[in-house]
C-alpha positions in Angstrom: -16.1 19.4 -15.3 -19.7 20.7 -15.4 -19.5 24.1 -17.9 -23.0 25.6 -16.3 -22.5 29.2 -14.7 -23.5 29.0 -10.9 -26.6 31.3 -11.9 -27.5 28.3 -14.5 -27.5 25.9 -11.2 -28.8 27.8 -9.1 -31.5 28.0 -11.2 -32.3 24.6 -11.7 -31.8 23.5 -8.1 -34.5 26.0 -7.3 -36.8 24.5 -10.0 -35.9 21.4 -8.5 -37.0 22.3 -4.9 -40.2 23.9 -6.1 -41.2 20.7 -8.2 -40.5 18.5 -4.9 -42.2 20.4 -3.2 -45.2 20.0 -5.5 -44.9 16.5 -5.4 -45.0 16.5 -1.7 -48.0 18.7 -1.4 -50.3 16.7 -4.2 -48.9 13.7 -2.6 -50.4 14.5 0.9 -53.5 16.1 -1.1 -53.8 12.5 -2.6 -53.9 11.1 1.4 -55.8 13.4 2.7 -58.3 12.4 0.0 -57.9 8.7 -0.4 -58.9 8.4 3.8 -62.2 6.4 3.5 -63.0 2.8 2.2 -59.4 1.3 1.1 -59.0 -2.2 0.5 -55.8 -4.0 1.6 -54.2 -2.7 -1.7 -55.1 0.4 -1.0 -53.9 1.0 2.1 -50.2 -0.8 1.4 -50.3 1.7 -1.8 -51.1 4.5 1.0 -48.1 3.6 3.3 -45.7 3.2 0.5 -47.1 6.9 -0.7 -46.4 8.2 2.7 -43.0 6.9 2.7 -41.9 8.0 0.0 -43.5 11.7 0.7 -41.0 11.4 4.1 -38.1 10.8 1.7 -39.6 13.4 -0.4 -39.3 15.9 2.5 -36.1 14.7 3.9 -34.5 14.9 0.1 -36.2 18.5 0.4 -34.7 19.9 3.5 -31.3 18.5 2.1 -31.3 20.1 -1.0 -32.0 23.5 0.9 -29.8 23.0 3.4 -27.0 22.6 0.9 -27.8 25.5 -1.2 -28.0 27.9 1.5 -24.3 26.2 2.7 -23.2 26.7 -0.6 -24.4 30.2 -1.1 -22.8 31.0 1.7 -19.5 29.6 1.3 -19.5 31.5 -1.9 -20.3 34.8 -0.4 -17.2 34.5 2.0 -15.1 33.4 -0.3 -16.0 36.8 -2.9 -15.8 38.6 0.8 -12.3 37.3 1.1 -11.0 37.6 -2.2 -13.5 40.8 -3.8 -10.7 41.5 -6.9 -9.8 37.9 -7.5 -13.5 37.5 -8.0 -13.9 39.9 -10.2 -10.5 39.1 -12.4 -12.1 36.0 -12.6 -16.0 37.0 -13.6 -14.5 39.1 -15.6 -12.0 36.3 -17.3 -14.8 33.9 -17.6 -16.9 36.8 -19.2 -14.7 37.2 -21.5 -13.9 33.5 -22.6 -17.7 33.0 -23.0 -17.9 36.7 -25.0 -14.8 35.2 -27.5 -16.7 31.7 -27.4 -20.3 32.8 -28.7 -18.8 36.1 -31.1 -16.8 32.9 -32.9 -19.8 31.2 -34.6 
């Protein structure tokens, strides 16, 4: 099982997002520019740029979708169960705080 807190991932799938979406916006910056005079070469390199951007984008709105799904499912479930979730932060809090005082 993963040991990363949910703030840890929810970290990195934001860095994640943000650097696809970078990708996706110097990607169509690269189109935009790369318009005029393309040999053959160029213009299959262009089409395989442009579908990979798509899968880019679809990866993208995925990803997002599945973190807001997630973020939400989580909020009910601390909704449901507000003690248990805090016995259990607190638990886990605690485990880590023995963990890191033993070295």
């Amino acid at each position: 099982m993963d040991n990363r807190t949910a703030s840890e991932i929810e970290a990195s799938m934001e860095r994640l997002l943000r650097d696809l979406q970078n990708v996706v916006r110097d990607g169509e910056d690269l189109l935009r520019a790369g318009v005029h005079d393309l040999s053959e070469k160029g213009v299959a390199a262009r089409e395989r740029l442009a579908a990979a951007l798509e899968v880019a984008k679809e990866t993208r709105h995925r990803l997002e979708e599945r973190a807001v799904a997630s973020a939400k499912a989580t909020d009910k479930l601390v909704r449901e169960y507000p003690y248990q979730s805090v016995g259990a932060a607190f638990g886990i809090g605690l485990i880590i705080g023995v963990l890191v005082n033993r070295r």
